[in-house]
C-alpha positions as CSV (number, residue, x, y, z in Angstrom):
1,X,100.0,94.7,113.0
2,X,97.6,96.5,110.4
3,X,97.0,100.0,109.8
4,X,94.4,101.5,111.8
5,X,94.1,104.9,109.7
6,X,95.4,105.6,106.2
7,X,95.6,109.4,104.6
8,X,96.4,110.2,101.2
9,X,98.9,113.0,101.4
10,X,99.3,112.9,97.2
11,X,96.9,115.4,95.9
12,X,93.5,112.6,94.9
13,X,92.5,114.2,91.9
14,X,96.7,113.9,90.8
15,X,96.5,110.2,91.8
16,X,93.1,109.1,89.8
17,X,95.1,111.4,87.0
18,X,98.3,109.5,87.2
19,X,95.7,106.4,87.3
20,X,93.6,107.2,84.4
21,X,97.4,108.1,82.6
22,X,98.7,104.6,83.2
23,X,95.8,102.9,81.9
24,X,95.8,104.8,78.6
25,X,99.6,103.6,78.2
26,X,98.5,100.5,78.0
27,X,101.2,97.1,77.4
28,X,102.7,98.4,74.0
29,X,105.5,100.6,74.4
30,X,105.8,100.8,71.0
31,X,102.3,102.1,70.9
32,X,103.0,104.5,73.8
33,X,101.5,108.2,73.5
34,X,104.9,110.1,74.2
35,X,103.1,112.9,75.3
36,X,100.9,110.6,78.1
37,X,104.4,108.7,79.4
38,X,106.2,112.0,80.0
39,X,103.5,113.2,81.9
40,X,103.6,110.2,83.9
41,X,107.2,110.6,84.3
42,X,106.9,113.6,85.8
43,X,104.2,113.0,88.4
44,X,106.0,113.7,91.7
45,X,106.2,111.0,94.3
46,X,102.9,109.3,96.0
47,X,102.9,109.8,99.4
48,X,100.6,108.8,102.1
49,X,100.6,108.7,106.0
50,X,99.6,105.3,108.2
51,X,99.1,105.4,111.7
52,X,99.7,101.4,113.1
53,X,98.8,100.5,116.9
54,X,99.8,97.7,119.2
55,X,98.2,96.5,122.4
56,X,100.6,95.1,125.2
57,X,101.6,94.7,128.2
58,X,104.6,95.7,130.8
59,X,105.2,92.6,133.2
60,X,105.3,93.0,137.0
61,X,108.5,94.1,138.0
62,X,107.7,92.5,141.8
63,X,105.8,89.4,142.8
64,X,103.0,90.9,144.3
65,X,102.9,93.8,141.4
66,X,100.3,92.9,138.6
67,X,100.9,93.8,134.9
68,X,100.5,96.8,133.1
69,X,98.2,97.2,130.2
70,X,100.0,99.2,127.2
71,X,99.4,100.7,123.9
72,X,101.4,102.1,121.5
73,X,101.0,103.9,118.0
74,X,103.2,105.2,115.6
75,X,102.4,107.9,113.0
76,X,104.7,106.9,109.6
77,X,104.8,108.5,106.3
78,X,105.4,106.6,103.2
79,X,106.6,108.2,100.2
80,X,106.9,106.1,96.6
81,X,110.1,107.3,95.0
82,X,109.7,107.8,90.9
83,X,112.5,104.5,90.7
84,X,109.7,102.8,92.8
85,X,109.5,99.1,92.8
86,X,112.8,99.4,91.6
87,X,114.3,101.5,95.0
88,X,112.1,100.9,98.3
89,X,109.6,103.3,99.6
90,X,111.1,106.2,102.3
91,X,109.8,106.1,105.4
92,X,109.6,108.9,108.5
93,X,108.6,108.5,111.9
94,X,106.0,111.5,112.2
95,X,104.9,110.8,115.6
96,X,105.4,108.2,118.4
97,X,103.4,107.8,122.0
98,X,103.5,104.8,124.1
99,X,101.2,105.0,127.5
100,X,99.1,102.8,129.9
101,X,95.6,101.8,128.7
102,X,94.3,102.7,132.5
103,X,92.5,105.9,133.4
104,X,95.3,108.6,135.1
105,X,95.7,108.9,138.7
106,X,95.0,105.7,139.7
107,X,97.2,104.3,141.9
């Protein structure tokens, strides 16, 4: 399953900051601008939003009954804690639906 939709809920302009910051720093942290690595340091947490969907189907329940075409989509936040790689991302369930793929009211 892939992502279908992916929203940046960190502010943009903070992230191509936080970007341009961890460039600058560089590989030498003995060359490190203090000033640039505690602004880094204090960025607050990326977050961003995916919404995944899956294509399925519910088997007959009777012989005689056909299949039911499915899909389901799940709305989940992901937010990159400071400690990250070191601690795994947090993840919420914002929104789940799960429904036929066929038009209502047909029987």
């Amino acid at each position: 399953m892939f992502a279908d939709e992916f929203v940046l809920v960190s502010s943009a302009g903070g992230v191509e900051r936080l970007r341009e910051l961890s460039e600058s720093l560089g590989e030498d942290a003995a060359g490190t601008d203090a000033a640039a690595l505690r602004e880094v340091a204090a960025h607050p947490p990326l977050e961003c939003s995916l919404q995944l969907t899956a294509h399925g189907e519910r088997p007959a329940a009777e012989e005689g009954e056909r299949a039911v075409p499915l899909v389901a989509s799940i709305l989940l936040r992901v937010r990159l804690p400071v400690e990250y790689p070191k601690t795994p991302p947090v993840l919420a369930i914002e929104d789940v639906m799960v429904t036929t793929q066929e038009p209502l009211g047909r029987d």
